[in-house]
N, C-alpha and C positions, 0 to 999 in steps of 0.2 A: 247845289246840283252839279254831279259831274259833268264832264267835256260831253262823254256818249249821252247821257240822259238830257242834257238839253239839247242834241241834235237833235234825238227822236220829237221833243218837241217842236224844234223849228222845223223839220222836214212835213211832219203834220200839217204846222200852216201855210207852210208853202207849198207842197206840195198834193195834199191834203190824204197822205198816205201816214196809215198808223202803224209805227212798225213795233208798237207796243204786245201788238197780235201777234208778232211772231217768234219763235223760242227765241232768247237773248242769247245764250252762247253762240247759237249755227250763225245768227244775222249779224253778232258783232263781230266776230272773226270774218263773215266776208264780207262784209263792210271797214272793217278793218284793212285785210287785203287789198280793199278798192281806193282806197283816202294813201297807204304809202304806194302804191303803185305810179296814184297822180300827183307824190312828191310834197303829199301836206304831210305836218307832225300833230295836227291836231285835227279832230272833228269842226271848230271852231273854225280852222281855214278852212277845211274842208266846204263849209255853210257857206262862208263870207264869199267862197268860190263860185259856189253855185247861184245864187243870190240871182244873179241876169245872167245865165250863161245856159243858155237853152241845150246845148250842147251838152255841156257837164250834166245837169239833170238827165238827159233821155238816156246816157251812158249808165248813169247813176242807178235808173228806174231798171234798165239791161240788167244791170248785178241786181240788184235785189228781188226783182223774176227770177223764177225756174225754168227756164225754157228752153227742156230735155223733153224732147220728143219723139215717134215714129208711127209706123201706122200698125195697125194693130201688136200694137205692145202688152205683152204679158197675153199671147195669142189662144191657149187657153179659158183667161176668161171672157175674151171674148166669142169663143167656141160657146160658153155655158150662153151666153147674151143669146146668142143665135137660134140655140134649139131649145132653150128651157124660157127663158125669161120673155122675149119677144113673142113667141107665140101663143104663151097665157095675155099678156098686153090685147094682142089683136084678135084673139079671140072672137068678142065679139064689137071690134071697131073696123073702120074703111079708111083711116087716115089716123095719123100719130103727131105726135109735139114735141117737139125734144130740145133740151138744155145742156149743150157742151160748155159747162165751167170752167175757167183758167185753162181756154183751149190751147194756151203758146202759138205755136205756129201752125197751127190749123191741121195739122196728120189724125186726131182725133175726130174731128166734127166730118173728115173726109170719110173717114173710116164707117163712121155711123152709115153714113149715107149708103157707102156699098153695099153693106149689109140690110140697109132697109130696105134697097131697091131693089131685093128679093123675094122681099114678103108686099112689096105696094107700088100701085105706079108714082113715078116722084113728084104728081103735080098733089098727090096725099099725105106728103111729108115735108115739114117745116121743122128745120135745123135754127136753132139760136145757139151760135157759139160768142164767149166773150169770154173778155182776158184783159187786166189791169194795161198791160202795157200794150200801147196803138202803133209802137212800133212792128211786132210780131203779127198785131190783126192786118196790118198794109201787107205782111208778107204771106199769110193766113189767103189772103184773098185771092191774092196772083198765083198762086197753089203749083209751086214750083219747087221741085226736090229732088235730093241727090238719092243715088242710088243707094246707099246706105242708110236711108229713112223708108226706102223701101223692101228690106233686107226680109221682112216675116210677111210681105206679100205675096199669094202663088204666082204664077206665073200670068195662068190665064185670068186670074181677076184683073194683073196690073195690065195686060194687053188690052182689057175689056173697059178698063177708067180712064187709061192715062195713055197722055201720048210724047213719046220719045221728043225728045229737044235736042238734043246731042249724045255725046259717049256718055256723062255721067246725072242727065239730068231730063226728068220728068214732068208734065205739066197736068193736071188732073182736067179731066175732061169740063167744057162747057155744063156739059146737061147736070152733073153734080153742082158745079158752084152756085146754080139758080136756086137751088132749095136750101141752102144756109144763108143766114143772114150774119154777116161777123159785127161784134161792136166791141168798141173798147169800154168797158166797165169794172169799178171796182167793185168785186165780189160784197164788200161788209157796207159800201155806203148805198149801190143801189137797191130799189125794191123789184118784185117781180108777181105779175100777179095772178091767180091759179089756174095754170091750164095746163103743166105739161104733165105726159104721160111718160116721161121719164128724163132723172137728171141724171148724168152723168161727170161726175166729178173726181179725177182721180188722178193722185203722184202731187198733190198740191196741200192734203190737208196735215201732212203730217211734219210741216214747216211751221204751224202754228199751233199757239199756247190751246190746253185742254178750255179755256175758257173761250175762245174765238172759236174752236173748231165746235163747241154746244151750240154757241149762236148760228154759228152755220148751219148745225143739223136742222132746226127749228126753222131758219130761214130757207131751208129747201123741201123740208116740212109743207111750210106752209105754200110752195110753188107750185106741189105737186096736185095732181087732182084723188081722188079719194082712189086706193090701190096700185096708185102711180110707182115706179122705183128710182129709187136713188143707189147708184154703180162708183164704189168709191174703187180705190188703189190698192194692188194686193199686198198693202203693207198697214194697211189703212182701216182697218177690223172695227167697227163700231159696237162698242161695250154697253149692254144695257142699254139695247136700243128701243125698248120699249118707253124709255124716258123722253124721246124725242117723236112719240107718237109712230114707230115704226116697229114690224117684226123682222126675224129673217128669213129670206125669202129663199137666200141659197149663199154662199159663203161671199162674201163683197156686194153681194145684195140685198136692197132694204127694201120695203113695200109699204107702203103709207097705211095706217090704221086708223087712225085717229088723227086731232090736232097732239104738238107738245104741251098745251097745257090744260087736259081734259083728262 
């Protein structure tokens, strides 16, 4: 077994992160990067490094996260989210459910909220955001940001959410962070079980192998409630989504049909 291939195994048991899931050229070049930066010649030291060193791991866990964020990113689709998608959802409901996936630093699950608290009052909206790494949920939580994570917010929504900290930095209001719940979890080992009315999962799936991201579909499949949606990334196109018990609803948008294996 090569050097790379039995890290991926030890990192599994040790860390119980599979990184078999995700494309091997992107992961091993920056994982690559990350092993000469801290001065090993091998994957091998690399391991033997991290073994007790709580430190070297959460660093570790840092690199092989994507946690490239801002708040309403790619502001178009979430223009479509607003007037087309959410107002078929609530239709005919009083309160909503919502699943922010591989949130990173919480500018997402923020985001949802503002836009919820348009169509509901917020004691009718429950935000679940999670994200492998519990470093970015601690910072997820404190909901603190530079002004360049705010850069596609207008003017008057940020005056209306967030309140100035200094020259370059934002704190998102009380009344938003009571309706998210942040956790650290990993996307493929936890279960979740059916109630939301929409997941939102985007800029994350297209880090991993066609075979992880089917289990995924299936596993946010089965989260959803029946006509619920799944809002992936606009690079992020799901092919033949009728395979995964979904149609399309509008272009990054999928709408529950059925289960995946009916």
């Amino acid at each position: 077994m090569g050097d790379y291939n039995q890290f991926i195994q030890q990192i599994k048991s040790l860390l119980h992160l599979d990184l078999d899931l995700y494309k091997e050229a992107q992961m091993k070049r920056r994982l690559t990067s990350f092993r000469e930066r801290k001065g090993y010649t091998s994957f091998h030291q690399l391991y033997t490094a991290m073994e007790n060193d709580f430190t070297l791991q959460s660093e570790f866990l840092d690199r092989v996260t994507i946690n490239v964020s801002e708040f309403f990113r790619n502001y178009k689709r979430w223009e479509i989210l607003e007037t087309k998608i959410l107002p078929n959802i609530l239709e005919h409901k009083s309160q909503i459910n919502v699943w922010s996936a591989a949130c990173s630093t919480g500018e997402e699950p923020y985001t949802l909220a503002i836009i919820l608290a348009n169509f509901l009052p917020l004691h009718s909206i429950s935000i679940l955001a999670t994200d492998i790494d519990a470093k970015v949920i601690e910072k997820a939580k404190i909901g603190r940001y530079s002004e360049h994570s705010l850069k596609e917010v207008p003017t008057q929504i940020k005056n209306e959410n967030f309140t100035k900290i200094n020259s370059n930095e934002y704190e998102v209001n009380q009344n938003l962070k009571k309706i998210i719940q942040f956790r650290d979890q990993d996307l493929f080992q936890s279960s979740y079980h059916q109630e939301f009315d929409l997941i939102v999962c985007r800029n994350v799936l297209i880090y991993f192998t066609e075979e992880a991201k089917q289990r995924l579909y299936c596993k946010f499949n089965r989260a959803l409630k029946k006509d619920g949606i799944l809002f992936v990334g606009s690079t992020e196109q799901i092919f033949q989504p009728q395979n995964y018990g979904f149609t399309t609803e509008d272009t990054f948008f999928y709408r529950k049909i059925s289960s995946p294996f009916t």
